[in-house]
C-alpha positions as a printed NumPy array, in Angstrom:
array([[  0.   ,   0.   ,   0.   ],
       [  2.734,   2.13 ,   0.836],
       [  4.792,   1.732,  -2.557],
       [  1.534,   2.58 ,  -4.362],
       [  1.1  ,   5.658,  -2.34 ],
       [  4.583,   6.453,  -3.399],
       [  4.125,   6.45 ,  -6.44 ],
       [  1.084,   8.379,  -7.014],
       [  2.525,  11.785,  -5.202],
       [  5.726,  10.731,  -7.465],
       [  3.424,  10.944, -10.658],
       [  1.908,  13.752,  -9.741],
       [  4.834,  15.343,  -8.864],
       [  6.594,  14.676, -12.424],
       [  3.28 ,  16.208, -13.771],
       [  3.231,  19.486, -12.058],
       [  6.622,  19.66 , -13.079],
       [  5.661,  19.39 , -16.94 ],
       [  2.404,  22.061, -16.57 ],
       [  4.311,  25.255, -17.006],
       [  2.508,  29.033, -16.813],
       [  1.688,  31.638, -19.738],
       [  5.17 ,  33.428, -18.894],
       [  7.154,  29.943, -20.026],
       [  5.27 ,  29.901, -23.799],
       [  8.043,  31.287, -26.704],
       [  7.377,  34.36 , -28.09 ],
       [  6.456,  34.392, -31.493],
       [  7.323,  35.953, -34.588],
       [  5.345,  36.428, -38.353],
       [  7.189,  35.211, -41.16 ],
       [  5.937,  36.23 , -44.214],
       [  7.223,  36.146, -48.39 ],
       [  6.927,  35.333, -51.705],
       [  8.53 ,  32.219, -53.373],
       [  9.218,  32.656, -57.024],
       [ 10.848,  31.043, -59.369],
       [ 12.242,  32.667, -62.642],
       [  9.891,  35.423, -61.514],
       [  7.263,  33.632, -61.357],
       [  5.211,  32.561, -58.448],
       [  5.292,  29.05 , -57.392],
       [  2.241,  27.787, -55.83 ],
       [  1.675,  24.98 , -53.433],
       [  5.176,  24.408, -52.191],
       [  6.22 ,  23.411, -48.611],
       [  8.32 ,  26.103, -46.816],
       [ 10.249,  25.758, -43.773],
       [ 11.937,  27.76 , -40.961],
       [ 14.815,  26.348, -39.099],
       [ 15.947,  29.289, -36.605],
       [ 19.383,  28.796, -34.817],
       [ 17.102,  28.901, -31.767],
       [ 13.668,  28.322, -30.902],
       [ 11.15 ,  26.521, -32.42 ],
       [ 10.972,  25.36 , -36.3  ],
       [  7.734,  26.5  , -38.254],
       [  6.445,  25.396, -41.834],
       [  3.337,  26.533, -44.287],
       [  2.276,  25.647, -47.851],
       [  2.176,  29.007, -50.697],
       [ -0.775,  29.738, -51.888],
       [ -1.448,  30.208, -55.964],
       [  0.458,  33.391, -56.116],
       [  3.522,  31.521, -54.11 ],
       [  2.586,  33.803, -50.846],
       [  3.079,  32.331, -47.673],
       [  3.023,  32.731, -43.643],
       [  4.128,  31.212, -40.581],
       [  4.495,  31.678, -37.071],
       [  7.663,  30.464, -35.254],
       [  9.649,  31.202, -31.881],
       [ 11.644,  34.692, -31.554],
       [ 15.166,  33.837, -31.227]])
C-alpha cells in the first residue's frame, strides 16, 4: 500500500513539473514572403523555418507563391 502511495505523489509530482505558466510559452514571430521562381510565383510548395534557436515552423504558398508562418523569436 505504501509503494503505491509512493508512487502516485511521485506521478503527480513529475506532472506538475511538466504544466508550465503563460510566462514559459516562446514568443512568437510572423514570417511572411513570396517564393518565385524565374519570376514567377510558385504555388503549393512546402516552406520551412529552421531558426538557430527556438522553435521550427512550416506553411504551404498559396497560388500566387505567398506564404506565412508563425515560429519562436530567437
Amino acid at each position: 500500500m505504501y509503494r503505491k502511495q509512493c508512487l502516485v505523489l511521485l506521478y503527480c509530482f513529475v506532472a506538475a513539473l511538466g504544466c508550465g505558466g503563460v510566462g514559459d510559452a516562446p514568443k512568437t514571430v510572423a514570417v511572411t514572403g513570396v517564393v518565385k521562381y524565374q519570376g514567377k510565383p510558385m504555388p503549393n510548395l512546402s516552406v520551412g523555418f529552421i531558426p538557430e534557436t527556438g522553435m521550427l515552423a512550416s506553411g504551404m504558398t498559396d497560388a500566387e507563391g505567398r506564404f506565412e508562418m508563425t515560429t519562436s523569436a530567437p
